[in-house]
Structure formats: C-alpha cells, structure tokens
C-alpha positions in Angstrom: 0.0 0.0 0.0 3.2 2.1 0.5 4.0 2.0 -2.4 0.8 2.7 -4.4 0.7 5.8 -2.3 4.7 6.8 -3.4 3.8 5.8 -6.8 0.5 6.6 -7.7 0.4 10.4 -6.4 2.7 12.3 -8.2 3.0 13.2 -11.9 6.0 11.3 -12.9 4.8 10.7 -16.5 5.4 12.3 -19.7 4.1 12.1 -23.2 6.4 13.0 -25.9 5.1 14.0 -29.7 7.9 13.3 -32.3 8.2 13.8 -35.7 8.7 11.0 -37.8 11.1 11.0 -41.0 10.8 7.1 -41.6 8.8 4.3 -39.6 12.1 3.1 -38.5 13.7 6.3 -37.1 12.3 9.2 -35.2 13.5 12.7 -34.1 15.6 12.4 -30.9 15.7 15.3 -28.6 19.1 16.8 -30.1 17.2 17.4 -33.5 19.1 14.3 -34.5 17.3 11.3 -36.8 17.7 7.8 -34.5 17.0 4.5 -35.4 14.3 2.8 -33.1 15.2 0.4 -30.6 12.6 -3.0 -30.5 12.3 -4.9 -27.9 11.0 -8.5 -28.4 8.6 -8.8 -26.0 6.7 -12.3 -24.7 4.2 -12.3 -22.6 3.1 -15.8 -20.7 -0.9 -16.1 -20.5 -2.0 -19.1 -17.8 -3.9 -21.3 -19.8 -3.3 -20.0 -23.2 -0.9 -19.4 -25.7 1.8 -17.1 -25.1 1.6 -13.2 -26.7 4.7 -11.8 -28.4 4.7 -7.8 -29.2 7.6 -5.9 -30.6 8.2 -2.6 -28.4 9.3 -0.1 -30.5 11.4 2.9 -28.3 12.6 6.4 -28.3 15.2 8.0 -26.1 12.2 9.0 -24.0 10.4 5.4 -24.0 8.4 3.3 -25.7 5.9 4.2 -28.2 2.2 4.4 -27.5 0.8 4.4 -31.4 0.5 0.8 -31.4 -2.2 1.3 -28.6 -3.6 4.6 -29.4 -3.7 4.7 -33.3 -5.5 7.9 -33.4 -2.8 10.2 -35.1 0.0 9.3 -37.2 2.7 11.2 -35.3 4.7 8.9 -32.9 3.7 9.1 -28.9 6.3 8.1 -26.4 6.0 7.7 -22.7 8.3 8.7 -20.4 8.3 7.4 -17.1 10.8 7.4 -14.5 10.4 3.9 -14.0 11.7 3.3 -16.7 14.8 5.2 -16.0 17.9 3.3 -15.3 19.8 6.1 -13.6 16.8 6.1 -10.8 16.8 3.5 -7.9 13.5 2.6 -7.0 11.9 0.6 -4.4 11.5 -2.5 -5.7 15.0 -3.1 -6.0 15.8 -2.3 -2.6 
C-alpha cells in the first residue's frame, strides 16, 4: 500500500510527440534522426498461448501508437520507471 501511495500520487509521467522521418527512425531530442530500438517482448498467458509484441522505443520510451492509433505522429511515454539512472523501491 506504501508504495501505491509513493507511486501513484505524483505526476511522474510524460508524453512526448515526435516527428517522424521514416517508420524506422524518429527525431531524438538533439534534432538528431535515431533509429528505433525494439524490444522483443513475450508475454506468458496461464492457460493460453503465449503473446509476443515488438516494443518499438525512443530516447524518451516506448511508443504508444501501437495502442492509441488515433494520429499518425509517434507518442512516447516517459516514465521514470523506466529510468535506469533512478533507484526505485522494488529493487531495494
């Protein structure tokens, strides 16, 4: 519950629209073109088949637009759980 209350009550999430050159790069924050990282994602379901999904990500995090297909400029999350450089609670 502590950490639903650490977690949940602050705004530590951004949204990030990019312009796209190509569907396999996007504009990184220093006005650079970057290729996108994907991540090969499987994920186990009890009593089913497993689900694979490629993760496509920006410098800022993954991309939403394979969720939320109503524009055609890229959306990335940011979130600092994501963050590497951030030690959270879990891993304590």
């Amino acid at each position: 519950m502590a950490w639903g209350f650490t977690a949940l009550r602050s705004d530590v999430q951004d949204l990030y629209v990019s312009s796209s050159m190509a569907k396999a790069t996007i504009g990184a924050p220093d006005g650079s073109w970057k290729p996108l990282a994907v991540d090969h994602e499987v994920i186990h379901v009890r009593g089913g088949q497993d689900a694979e999904l490629d993760v496509q990500a920006t410098a800022h995090g993954p991309l939403l637009n394979p969720i939320f297909t109503a524009g055609n400029r890229p959306i990335s999350l940011k979130w600092n759980l994501y963050d590497p450089h951030i030690q959270h609670a879990a891993a304590l």
